[in-house]
Structures are given as structure tokens and as C-alpha cells.
C-alpha positions in Angstrom: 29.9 -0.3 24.5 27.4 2.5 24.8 27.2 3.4 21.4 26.6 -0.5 20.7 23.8 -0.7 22.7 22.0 2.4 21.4 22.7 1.0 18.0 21.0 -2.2 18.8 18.3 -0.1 20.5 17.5 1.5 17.4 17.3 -1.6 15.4 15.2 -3.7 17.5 12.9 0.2 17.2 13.4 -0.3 13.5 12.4 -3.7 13.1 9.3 -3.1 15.9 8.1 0.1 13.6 7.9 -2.1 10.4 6.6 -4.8 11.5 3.4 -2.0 13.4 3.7 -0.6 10.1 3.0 -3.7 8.1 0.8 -4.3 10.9 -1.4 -1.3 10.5 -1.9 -2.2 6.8 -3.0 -5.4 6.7 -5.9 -4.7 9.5 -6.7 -2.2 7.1 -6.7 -4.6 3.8 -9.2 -7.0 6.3 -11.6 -3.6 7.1 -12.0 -3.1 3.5 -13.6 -6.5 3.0 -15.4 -6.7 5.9 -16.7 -2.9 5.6 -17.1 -2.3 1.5 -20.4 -3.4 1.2 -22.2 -1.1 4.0 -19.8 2.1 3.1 -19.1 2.2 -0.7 -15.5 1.8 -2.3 -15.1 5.9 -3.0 -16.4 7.0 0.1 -14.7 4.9 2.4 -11.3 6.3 0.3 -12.7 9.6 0.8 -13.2 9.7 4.0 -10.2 8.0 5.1 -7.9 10.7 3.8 -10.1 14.1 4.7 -9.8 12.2 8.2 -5.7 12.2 8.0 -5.9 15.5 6.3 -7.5 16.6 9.6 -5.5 14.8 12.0 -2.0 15.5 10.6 -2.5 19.0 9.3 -2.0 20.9 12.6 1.1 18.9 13.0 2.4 19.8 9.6 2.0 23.7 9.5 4.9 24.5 10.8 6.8 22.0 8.6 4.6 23.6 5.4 5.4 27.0 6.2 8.9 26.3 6.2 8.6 24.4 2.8 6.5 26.9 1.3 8.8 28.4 -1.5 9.7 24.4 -2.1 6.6 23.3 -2.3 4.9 26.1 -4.4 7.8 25.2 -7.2 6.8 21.8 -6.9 3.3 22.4 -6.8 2.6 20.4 -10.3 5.1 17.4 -9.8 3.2 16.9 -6.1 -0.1 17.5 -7.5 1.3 14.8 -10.1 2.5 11.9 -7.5 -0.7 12.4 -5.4 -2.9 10.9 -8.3 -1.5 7.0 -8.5 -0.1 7.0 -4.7 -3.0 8.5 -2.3 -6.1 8.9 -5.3 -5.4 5.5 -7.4 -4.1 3.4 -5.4 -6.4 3.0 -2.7 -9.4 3.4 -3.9 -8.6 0.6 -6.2 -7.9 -1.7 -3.6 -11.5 -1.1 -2.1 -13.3 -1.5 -5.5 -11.1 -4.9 -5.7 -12.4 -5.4 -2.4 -16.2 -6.4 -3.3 -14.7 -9.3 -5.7 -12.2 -11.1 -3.8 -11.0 -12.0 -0.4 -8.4 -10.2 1.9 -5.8 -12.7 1.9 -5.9 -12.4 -1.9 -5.4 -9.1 -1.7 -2.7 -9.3 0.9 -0.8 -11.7 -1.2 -1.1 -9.7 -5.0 -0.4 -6.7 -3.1 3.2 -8.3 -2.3 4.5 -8.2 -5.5 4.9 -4.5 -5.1 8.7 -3.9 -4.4 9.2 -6.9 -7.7 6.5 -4.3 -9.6 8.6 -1.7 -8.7 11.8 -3.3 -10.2 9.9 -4.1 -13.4 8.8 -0.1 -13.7 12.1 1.1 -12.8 13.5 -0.5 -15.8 11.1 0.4 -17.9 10.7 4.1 -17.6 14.6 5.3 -16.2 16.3 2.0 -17.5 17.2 1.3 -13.7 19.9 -1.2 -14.5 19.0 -4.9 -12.7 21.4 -7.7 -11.8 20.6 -11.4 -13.3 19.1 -12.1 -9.7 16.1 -9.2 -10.3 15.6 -10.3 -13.1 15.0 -13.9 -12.1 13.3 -12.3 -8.8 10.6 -10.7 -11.0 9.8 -13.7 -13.2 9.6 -16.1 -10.2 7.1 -13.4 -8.2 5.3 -12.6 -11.4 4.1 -16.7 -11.7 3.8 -16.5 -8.0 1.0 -13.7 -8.6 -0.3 -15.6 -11.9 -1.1 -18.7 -9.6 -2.9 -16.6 -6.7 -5.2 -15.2 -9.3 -5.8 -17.8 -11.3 -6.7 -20.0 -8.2 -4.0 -22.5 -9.2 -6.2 -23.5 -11.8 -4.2 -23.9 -15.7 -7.9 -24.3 -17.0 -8.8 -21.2 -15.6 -5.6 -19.1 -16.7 -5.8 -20.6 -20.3 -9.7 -19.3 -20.1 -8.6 -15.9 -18.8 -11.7 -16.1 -16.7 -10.3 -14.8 -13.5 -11.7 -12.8 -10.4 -12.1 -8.9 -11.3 -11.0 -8.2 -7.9 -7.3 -10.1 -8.2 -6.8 -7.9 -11.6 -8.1 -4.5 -9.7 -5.4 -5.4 -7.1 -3.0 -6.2 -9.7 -4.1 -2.5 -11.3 -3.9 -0.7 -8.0 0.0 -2.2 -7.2 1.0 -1.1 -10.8 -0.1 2.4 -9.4 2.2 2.3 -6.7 4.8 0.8 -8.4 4.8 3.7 -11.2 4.4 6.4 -8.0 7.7 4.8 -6.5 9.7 4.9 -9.9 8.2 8.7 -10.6 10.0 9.7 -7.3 13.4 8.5 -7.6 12.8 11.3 -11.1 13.0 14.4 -9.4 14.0 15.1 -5.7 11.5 17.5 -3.3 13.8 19.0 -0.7 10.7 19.2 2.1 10.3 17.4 5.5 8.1 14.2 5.2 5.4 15.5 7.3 4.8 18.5 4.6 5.5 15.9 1.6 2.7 13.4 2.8 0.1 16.7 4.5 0.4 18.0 0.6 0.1 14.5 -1.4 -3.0 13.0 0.9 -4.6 17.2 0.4 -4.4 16.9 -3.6 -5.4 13.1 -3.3 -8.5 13.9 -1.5 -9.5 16.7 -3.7 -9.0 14.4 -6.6 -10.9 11.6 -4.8 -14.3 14.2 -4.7 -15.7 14.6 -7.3 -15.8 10.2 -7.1 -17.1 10.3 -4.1 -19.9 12.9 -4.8 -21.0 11.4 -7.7 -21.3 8.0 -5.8 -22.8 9.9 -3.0 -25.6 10.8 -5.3 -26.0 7.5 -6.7 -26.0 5.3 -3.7 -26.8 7.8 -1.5 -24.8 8.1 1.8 -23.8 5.0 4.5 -25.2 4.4 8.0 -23.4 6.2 10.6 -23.4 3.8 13.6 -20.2 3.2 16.1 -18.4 0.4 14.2 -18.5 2.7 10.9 -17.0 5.3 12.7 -14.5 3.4 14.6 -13.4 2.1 11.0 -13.5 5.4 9.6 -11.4 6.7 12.5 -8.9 4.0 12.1 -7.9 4.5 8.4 -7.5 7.7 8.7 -5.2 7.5 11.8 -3.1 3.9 11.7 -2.9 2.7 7.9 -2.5 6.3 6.6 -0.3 8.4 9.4 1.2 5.7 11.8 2.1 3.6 9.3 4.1 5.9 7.2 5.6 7.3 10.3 7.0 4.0 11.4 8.0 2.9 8.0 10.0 5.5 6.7 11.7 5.1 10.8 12.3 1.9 9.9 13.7 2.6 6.5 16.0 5.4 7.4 17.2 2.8 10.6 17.3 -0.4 9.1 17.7 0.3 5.3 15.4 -0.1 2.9 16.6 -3.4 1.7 15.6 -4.9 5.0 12.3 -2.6 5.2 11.5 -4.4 2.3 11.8 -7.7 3.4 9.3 -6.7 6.0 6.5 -6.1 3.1 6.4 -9.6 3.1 4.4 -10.1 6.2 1.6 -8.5 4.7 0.3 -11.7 3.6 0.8 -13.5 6.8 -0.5 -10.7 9.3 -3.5 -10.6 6.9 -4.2 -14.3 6.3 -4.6 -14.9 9.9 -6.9 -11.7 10.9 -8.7 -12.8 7.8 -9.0 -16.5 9.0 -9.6 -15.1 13.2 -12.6 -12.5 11.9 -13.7 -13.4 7.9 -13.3 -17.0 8.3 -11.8 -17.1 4.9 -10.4 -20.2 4.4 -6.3 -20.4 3.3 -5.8 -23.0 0.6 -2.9 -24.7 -1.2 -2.6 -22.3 -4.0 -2.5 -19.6 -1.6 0.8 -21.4 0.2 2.3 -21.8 -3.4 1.8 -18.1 -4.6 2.8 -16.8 -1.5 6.0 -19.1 -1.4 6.6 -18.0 -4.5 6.5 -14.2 -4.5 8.7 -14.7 -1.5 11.4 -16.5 -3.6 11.2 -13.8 -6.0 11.6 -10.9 -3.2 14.6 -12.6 -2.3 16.4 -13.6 -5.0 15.6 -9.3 -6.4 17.3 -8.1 -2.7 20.2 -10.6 -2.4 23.5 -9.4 -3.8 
């Protein structure tokens, strides 16, 4: 009886960490609207991850000192992943940002476990049932109908929102960063595995932000800036990977997955609450749709 309640403990944990995690992110896809035109898309990336470079780094030493030997022979790999996941993947999103509208975002951005299928077959022939397949094809229209506003004239015009097809660019990153680990296994804690990837991303995400920084020149430092600052690099980037992979290792990652797909609920009302975008049909349809196809690719 005992060990059937701690089991059950754990789960109802599980399921509370996702759902902060998932949490966490969407705030996070609403900041970047609201915030990307007074701090510019590369510095805003920048400065998110120096910030969780700082924060987590005097948790991880001990954990990097004991991976050392690993890490050092997996220096290039690591240096590798860091590009699409921390460099890419964000500071995409944020460009997309300036063009379209958080919800948007939200729901593109939750095609990313049927992405991931796609990439998996394509690059280490991941075998997929009939059901993925279908799953893929049914999330893929779903994502076709967000961006092209449920419009067929505007599909058949290819005259859609630069931001969607940033989005769409940014997810591919992730989805080829999730297929590229399942190639070679890193025997390290995940505190020294995410303190190394967000270090090489934010070295990689420099000479970007520099070279903005000399364009546009800096941002305004007043509270709200930092507050936003401050939260990226704490919730979205640390918290949220800390609950996740609790939840994962709990729950499975089958279920975590199904969890992704609040992403574009939790955004679509913050969005509505504090952008006062509005949520329209096609946005019910696309998002019904990716759903479908997230379902039908997890069901066996």
C-alpha cells in the first residue's frame, strides 16, 4: 500500500513538473512578442543564456569535474549539438517573433515531436508504424493551415507570414538536435550536459549579438527589461528542463510528450489575458489538427 502511494506521489509530481515545464515555455514564447521590439532578437538570445550560464554554473562544477575526461572526448560532438538546440533554435524563434503573433508561434512550435519523427526517419531510418506516418501527414496540414491563415488563396500564392516559416525553421532545428542525440550516447549527468551545451551556445550566439549590438546599438535597461531578462534565463532555460526531464524519467516520455501539447493552450490564453491577440477559427482547426496527428504518432 505504501509503495502505491509513493508511486502515485511521483506521478501526480510528474505530471505537475510538465505541465510548470510547459508552463515556463509558453510565458516565455508571449515575452518574446511582447519584448522583441525594445531588446533586439540576438540580444535578448544572448543574454538569456550568459544569465543561465551564470545561474547554473556554480551548481554544475562539481557535476563537470566529475565528467571532465567524458566531456573533453566529447568536446566536438557537444560543441556540435549546442549549435541547432541552444544557438539556432532560439534565436530563431525571437527573429520569428517581430512577424507573427504568440499563439502562432505556440501552435507551429507543436509540431515538434511529429518533426522529430519525420527527421528520425530520414537521417537513422528510425523505423515508423502506419499510425506515424498518418500522425505526421495529419500535423503537417494542421501546420500548413496555421500558416497559411486558412486561406487556399493564400497557400496557392505562397505569400505567407515570414515569422510562421522562421518558426517552422527554428522547430526543424530542434527536431534535427533530437535525432543527432539518439546517434551517439554522452555518459555525463544532465546538469554538466545542459552547463556545457548552453556555454558553447552562448559563445556561438556572440559574435550575433556584437554585431547587432553595433548596429542597433544597446536596449534600455529599466525594471521590466530586467525582470524579463531574469526570467529567461532562470524558468524557460533551467526550471523548465529540470522539471521536464523529472517528468520524462517519471512518467515516460510518451506521456511527457503529450504534455507538449499544451503549449498552445497555456500560450493562447496569456496571449489573449496580456497581447490581446485575438484566437480565430483557423487557429482551432490547426491546433485540432496537430493534436490528431500527435496522437495517432504516440498510440500503439
Amino acid at each position: 500500500m505504501e509503495n502505491k502511494h509513493s508511486k502515485n506521489t511521483k506521478m501526480v509530481l510528474a505530471y505537475a513538473g510538465l505541465c510548470l515545464a510547459v508552463f515556463f515555455w509558453a510565458i516565455n514564447t508571449v515575452i518574446a512578442r511582447y519584448i522583441i521590439f525594445d531588446i533586439k532578437p540576438m540580444t535578448l538570445s544572448f543574454f538569456r543564456w550568459f544569465l543561465a550560464f551564470i545561474f547554473i554554473l556554480p551548481i554544475a562544477i562539481p557535476h563537470l569535474k566529475k565528467d571532465r575526461a567524458v566531456i573533453r572526448h566529447h568536446l566536438g560532438f557537444l560543441f556540435f549539438l549546442s549549435i541547432p538546440s541552444v544557438a539556432v533554435y532560439n534565436s530563431i524563434i525571437y527573429f520569428g517573433a517581430q512577424y507573427t503573433t504568440a499563439t502562432n508561434i505556440s501552435l507551429v512550435a507543436a509540431t515538434m515531436p511529429i518533426m522529430t519523427i519525420l527527421f528520425s526517419w530520414l537521417m537513422i531510418r528510425e523505423k515508423s508504424h502506419l499510425l506515424q506516418i498518418l500522425g505526421v501527414m495529419i500535423s503537417f496540414l494542421g501546420m500548413v493551415v496555421i500558416i497559411s491563415k486558412g486561406s487556399w488563396d493564400l497557400f496557392s500564392s505562397l505569400s505567407f507570414n515570414p515569422g510562421d516559416l522562421l518558426i517552422v525553421f527554428s522547430i526543424a532545428s530542434w527536431a534535427f538536435y533530437s535525432v543527432m542525440l539518439k546517434t551517439k550516447e554522452v555518459n555525463i549527468s544532465p546538469i554538466s550536459f545542459l552547463t556545457v551545451l548552453i556555454c558553447f551556445g552562448t559563445l556561438c550566439i556572440l559574435p550575433f549579438y556584437v554585431w547587432e549590438f553595433v548596429v542597433f546599438k544597446g536596449f534600455e535597461i529599466t525594471p521590466v527589461n530586467v525582470c524579463v531578462l531574469l526570467y529567461l534565463g532562470i524558468f524557460p532555460s533551467i526550471l523548465s528542463y529540470i522539471c521536464w526531464n523529472y517528468g520524462v524519467r517519471t512518467a515516460g516520455a510518451s506521456i511527457a510528450s503529450i504534455f507538449f501539447y499544451l503549449l498552445p493552450i497555456f500560450t493562447s490564453i496569456i496571449a489573449y489575458l496580456f497581447l490581446k491577440e485575438s484566437i480565430v477559427f483557423y487557429h482551432f482547426l490547426g491546433g485540432a489538427l496537430i493534436l490528431a496527428g500527435l496522437i495517432l504518432s504516440i498510440f500503439k
